[in-house]
C-alpha positions, 0 to 999 in steps of 0.5 A: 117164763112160764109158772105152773102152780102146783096144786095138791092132789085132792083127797090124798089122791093120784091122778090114777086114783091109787092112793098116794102118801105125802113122801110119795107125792113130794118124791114125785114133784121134785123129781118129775120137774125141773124146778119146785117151790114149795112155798107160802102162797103160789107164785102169783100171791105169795102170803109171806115175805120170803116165799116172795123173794125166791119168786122174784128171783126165780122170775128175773132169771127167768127159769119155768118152775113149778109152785106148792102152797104148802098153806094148802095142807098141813100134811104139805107142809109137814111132809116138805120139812120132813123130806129135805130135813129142813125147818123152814119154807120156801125150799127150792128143789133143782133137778130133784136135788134140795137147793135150800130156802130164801137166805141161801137162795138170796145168797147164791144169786147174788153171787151168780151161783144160782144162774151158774146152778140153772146153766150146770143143770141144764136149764134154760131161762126164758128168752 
């Protein structure tokens, strides 16, 4: 399994250097990966309890994912709320669609859902 954290562009900045809105950037997150955490902490020190849970469960089926501290920025943090219209963090986005946050999360896999979801969408677990 492979983790890449996300790290929040600096200054408000693009790779290229134009600047980009937060919308923008989340937009882009969700949609030019696989599968996004934007959660408490980073997959390996997550700062809150439920934050932890998506991580562990991510990591036993055994997908890559990509995680935002959304401790990092107030504007993160706001702008994922914003986004999925949606109260709470952790949010767990799948091939740019918005999953949901811990309890549903919890509730998909262990009813075998969110492995059949990774398996629909295309997406390997690691050997």
């Amino acid at each position: 399994m492979t983790v890449r954290p996300g790290r929040w562009w600096s200054a408000g900045r693009a790779a290229k250097g134009s600047i980009m809105s937060i919308e923008q950037f989340i937009d882009n997150e969700v949609k030019s990966n696989d599968v996004v955490l934007f959660m408490k902490g980073t997959p390996q020190f997550p700062q809150c309890g439920f934050s932890g849970q998506v991580v562990q469960i991510l990591d036993h089926v055994g997908v890559a994912y990509k995680g935002h501290n959304v401790l990092e920025s107030a504007d993160l943090r706001d702008g994922i709320k914003a986004y999925s219209n949606w109260p709470t963090i952790p949010q767990l986005y799948v091939k740019g669609e918005f999953v949901g946050g811990c309890d549903i999360i919890r509730e998909m896999f262990q009813a075998g859902e969110l492995q059949k979801l990774f398996t629909d969408k295309g997406i390997k677990a690691a050997a």
